[in-house]
C-alpha angles and dihedrals in degrees: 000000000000084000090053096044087045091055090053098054091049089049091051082044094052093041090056098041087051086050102051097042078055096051090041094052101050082043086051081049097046117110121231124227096230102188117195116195101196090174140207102016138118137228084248091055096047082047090056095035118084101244118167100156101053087046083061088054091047090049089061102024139037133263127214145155118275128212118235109188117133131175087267137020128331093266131137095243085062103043094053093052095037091059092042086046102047087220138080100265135147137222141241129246095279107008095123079080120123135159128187118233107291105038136115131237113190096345085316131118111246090228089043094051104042081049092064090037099053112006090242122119110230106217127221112294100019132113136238129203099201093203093059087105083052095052090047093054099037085056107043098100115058130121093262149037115290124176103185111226086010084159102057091041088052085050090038097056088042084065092241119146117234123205134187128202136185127011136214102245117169088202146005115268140198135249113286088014089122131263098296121213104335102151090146089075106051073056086060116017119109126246084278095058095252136120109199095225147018150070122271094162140128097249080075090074141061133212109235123165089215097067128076108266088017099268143092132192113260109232102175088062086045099053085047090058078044101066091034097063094028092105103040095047121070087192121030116187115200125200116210097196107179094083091052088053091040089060089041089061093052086098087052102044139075122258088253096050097048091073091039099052088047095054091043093056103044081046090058089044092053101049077058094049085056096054077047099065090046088075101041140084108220086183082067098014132101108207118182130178122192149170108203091191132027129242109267095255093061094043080054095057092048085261111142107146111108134201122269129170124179129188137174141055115036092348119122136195116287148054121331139238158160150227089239094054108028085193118126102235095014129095134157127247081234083064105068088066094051085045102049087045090049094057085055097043089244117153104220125257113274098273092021106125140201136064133244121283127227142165135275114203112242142149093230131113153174089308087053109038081051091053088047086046093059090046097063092045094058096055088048086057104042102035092078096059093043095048089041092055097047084049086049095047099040101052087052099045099049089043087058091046091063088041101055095040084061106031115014106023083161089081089050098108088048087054101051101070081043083060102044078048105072089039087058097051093077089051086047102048088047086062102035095088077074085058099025102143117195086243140075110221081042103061091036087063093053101041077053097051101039088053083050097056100048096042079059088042096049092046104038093054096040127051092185133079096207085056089051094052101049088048102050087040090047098047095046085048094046099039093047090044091046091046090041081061102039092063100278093275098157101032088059097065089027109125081218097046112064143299130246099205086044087063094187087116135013109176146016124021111352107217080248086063099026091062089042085054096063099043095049097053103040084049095050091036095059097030093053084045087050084049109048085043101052082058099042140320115303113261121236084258112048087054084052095048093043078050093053099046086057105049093045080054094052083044099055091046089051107030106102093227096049123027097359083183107137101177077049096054085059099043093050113046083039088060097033077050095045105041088046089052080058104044087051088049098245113133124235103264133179091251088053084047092052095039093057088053096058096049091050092058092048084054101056095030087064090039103050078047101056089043087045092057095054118090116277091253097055090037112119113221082273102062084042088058099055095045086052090060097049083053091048123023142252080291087075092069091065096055090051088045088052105042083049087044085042096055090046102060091051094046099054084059093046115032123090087213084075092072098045080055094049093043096051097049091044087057092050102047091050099049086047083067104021132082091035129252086001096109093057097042085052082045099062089038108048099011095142089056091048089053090052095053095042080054092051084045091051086044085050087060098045082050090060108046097041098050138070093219093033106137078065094055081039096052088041094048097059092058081087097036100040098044106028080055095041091054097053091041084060088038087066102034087052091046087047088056085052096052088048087233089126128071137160080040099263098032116089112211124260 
């Protein structure tokens, strides 16, 4: 008996033994996510800066643009908490405050003091950040969903082990002083304000005379932590503080110094990063550098994409990206929490944000992401005065046209090429990134001549409105659908598509473009009807090919790697529905109505399941947003209802786009009434065209309710409902003085 039981107890032995050596050995093998925040640079200053050592991470990794954007402003206190949030959030007045264990804040022990706050024991060797119950609260009512330190409570319930290093001190303080700059924590801690290892102290930096503030980082003492906790973190974050302080001491220092301390500092971190390397695996590692705010300078010339660089495990050599962005070079700050979860396999917290970035393989380097950098700044700082001319323009000369068509018909002809003008500039601003110039005055000039040429063009070559409409209509439509399908490539620098440094879109059909969209193609497919009818019957396959055209409209807008606009998607195929019902003569019944909803929600439910069935890193925001459902429940869709509801309405107070749409349909609905009698005499002629507009009109409204920026799709919209009415309004007028059937100028005679 004593030999059987004996047996059993070696075999146990043996099988835990063979276990453990087996655990032991795939954690051996598992790689470590090592994240260096080397803050507040550019891409100009690495290029001027000797680094060896991060030209040997872009050899074997890849390099981007980073956004920037928080819930407040772009401070160091918000970008830290956003990214470890994975949510635009902001900070509180001191919240960029951390101690390790040990320490005291006001006289309290830092273990003592997060126990009263949270409930939660720090254990030996963590770190607290004694303002995490104030970022909850000051954070607790906006629009959607935030889990403050998502990442690290992600991390945290994974059983991984975070740890922080370094900090960005301007001085060396004295016990009980508070817990200095240590943004780096409120990136990593927890939901309870604690990382669970790390050094953030003051024996990380040395005084030296030689250095702005009169301290450095010592990173002699920091490599030696490193290799200490190397073993016990799964992720280590590393704060390379010099080149903070190096930017702090900008407002100290001459003109001549501020350039010469930068470069000092990202050349000290470099020669670091090196002895770094030394201790890591890129074939298992995850290494990821990172500037979570620009340098000053940058910020002041609307600049507010940062470096980043990641090399490693299953990332190539090249440039980086996202599934939030689907740009090549570009990523979010929402996107290094996705990214450090993914490599663990890790789903992201319910309201953390961003998607996993990866690598797409090209040629290009500093020189060229730099070049790509200044682009996009150039379109940031010059879109506002181009949208905000063509508003300017727009709203004046719709108002003279009404004017004109009731008090001074005489200026009619003079108003007609001012018309077809504001229907040319969304063609032209789609085309303008062929022509883009670095400077302002420059690329206005252009955008003006270029509107000239085709309204000359346009009337040179054809006598008829009704020619000039469907031309102008059909060549917006066709030009936005053929670059939707070559890869976006002019949308994506147009000053009417959408804006990188925004961020509020990266990819597929703006709301500016979308509601052009529908406006454009509801106008050219009635008025080319109008026009082949009033010839002859339409053939079998003219109505085929006008069909076609339709439905590969309603499948760019909704197709994930093309449009991805799903209040697009609505507005569109509603309009395309509705104006096609009126063409045909049907009237727009209850049972129509119920019908197209239908459809609409077979559309998007095939569509949010294809995009849901992709991988996470190729997902659109619409497959996200399904799988965020699935995570988190039916709840999810009202937060996303709200936060759209929410933007509208503050929109609607703020945008300039408010008062095109107000002025357009002010100008309809007066011309419908005034002059008397007109509306009805446009209507037998040109009743399929009417219907078209009032089916881009019904679109516009579909635009605005289903959208979070939807008075914008609505305005844009009515570029292809306002003039193209207005025209033929002033077409009839003029016909009626030449019949001699007018007189006293606004009066028909009886």
């Amino acid at each position: 008996m004593p030999i059987r039981i004996l047996k059993k107890v070696i075999l146990i032995v043996f099988i835990y033994l063979v276990v453990s050596t087996s655990f032991i050995s795939c954690a051996a093998e598992e790689g470590k996510v090592i994240l260096l925040v080397m803050d507040r640079i550019s891409w100009k200053e690495i290029y001027v800066a000797n680094t060896p050592s991060l030209d040997r991470i872009m050899d074997m990794g890849a390099i981007g643009l980073m956004t920037t954007n928080t819930g407040g402003s772009l401070s160091q206190i918000n970008a830290y908490l956003t990214i470890g949030s994975g949510a635009r959030v902001a900070g509180v007045s001191g919240s960029q405050q951390a101690l390790s264990y040990g320490h005291r804040y006001r006289g309290v022990m830092i273990e003592d003091l997060m126990y009263q706050i949270t409930g939660y024991e720090m254990v030996e060797g963590a770190i607290g950040n004694p303002f995490i119950s104030k970022l909850h609260r000051g954070n607790a009512n906006r629009p959607y969903r935030v889990s403050i330190g998502a990442l690290g409570t992600a991390l945290r319930e994974a059983r991984l082990k975070v740890a922080v290093l370094g900090n960005c001190d301007n001085y060396k303080r004295l016990e009980g002083e508070g817990g200095g700059k240590n943004f780096l924590v409120s990136m990593m801690m927890d939901d309870r304000g604690i990382v669970s290892l790390g050094d953030v102290s003051q024996s990380l930096i040395i005084e030296d005379a030689n250095w702005p503030m009169g301290i450095r980082t010592d990173y002699d003492k920091m490599l030696e932590v490193f290799k200490k906790i190397k073993d016990q973190a799964h992720v280590i974050a590393i704060q390379l503080g010099d080149t903070s302080r190096a930017e702090d001491f900008r407002h100290q220092a001459m003109d001549s110094r501020i350039e010469y301390h930068k470069i000092k500092a990202i050349e000290a971190g470099d020669k670091f990063i090196g002895k770094l390397l030394d201790n890591l695996d890129p074939a298992k590692d995850y290494i990821m550098l990172l500037s979570p705010v620009p340098p000053a300078e940058e910020i002041g010339n609307n600049n507010r994409l940062s470096p980043i660089i990641i090399a490693g495990k299953e990332i190539k050599k090249g440039w980086l990206t996202s599934g939030s962005t689907h740009r090549e070079g570009v990523v979010t700050n929402l996107d290094i929490g996705a990214s450090i979860l993914n490599f663990f396999g890790l789903h992201p917290l319910p309201g953390q944000g961003g998607a996993p970035i990866y690598s797409i393989t090209r040629n290009e380097g500093i020189e060229d992401i730099i070049k790509f950098n200044a682009r996009l700044v150039n379109i940031y700082n010059q879109r506002p005065f181009l949208l905000r001319s063509y508003v300017f323009i727009m709203i004046p000369i719709l108002t003279l046209a009404a004017v004109c068509l009731l008090f001074k018909r005489k200026y009619l002809k003079l108003m007609k090429p001012m018309l077809v003008f504001l229907m040319a500039i969304p063609l032209v601003y789609l085309i303008l990134p062929l022509f883009q110039q670095p400077q302002l005055y420059k690329t206005a000039i252009t955008a003006l001549a270029l509107s000239v040429l085709i309204v000359i063009i346009l009337c040179r070559v054809f006598t008829s409105t009704m020619d000039r409409i469907t031309v102008i209509s059909g060549l917006t439509t066709f030009t936005l659908l053929i670059d939707q399908w070559l890869g976006m490539k002019l949308i994506q620098f147009s000053p009417l598509g959408y804006d990188v440094i925004a961020g509020a879109r990266f990819y597929g059909i703006g709301n500016e473009y979308m509601g052009v969209l529908v406006g454009a193609i509801c106008c050219f497919g009635a008025a080319l009807i109008e026009k082949i009818n009033k010839k002859k019957r339409i053939s079998i396959i003219t109505k085929i090919g006008i069909l076609l055209i339709g439905i590969v409209a309603i499948y760019t807008m909704a197709l994930p790697n093309l449009g991805a606009n799903v209040g697009g998607t609505i507005a569109i195929f509603i309009a395309i529905s509705t104006t096609t019902l009126m063409v045909q003569g049907k009237k727009i019944r209850i049972r129509n109505l119920a019908a197209i909803g239908v459809m609409v929600i077979l559309i998007l439910a095939v569509v949010f399941y294809i995009d849901s069935l992709q991988v996470v890193d190729s997902q659109s925001h619409l497959g996200q947003t399904v799988t965020t459902i699935k995570e988190n429940g039916v709840g999810e869709l009202f937060n996303i209802f709200y936060r759209k509801i929410s933007m509208n309405i503050r929109l609607m107070r703020t945008t300039m786009w408010t008062r095109v749409f107000l002025t357009s349909l002010g100008v309809i609905v007066l011309l419908l009434y005034r002059p008397v009698g007109i509306f009805r005499d446009v209507y037998k002629k040109h009743q399929i065209i009417i219907k078209g507009l009032t089916g881009a009109a019904i679109g516009a409204i579909a635009a605005f309710i289903f959208n979070d920026s939807g008075i914008v799709a609505a305005a844009t919209a009515t570029i292809f409902i306002a003039p193209p009415f207005v025209l033929l309004i002033m077409d009839e007028i003029e016909k009626k003085v030449r019949d001699g059937v007018w007189q006293d100028g606004i009066h028909l005679k009886t």
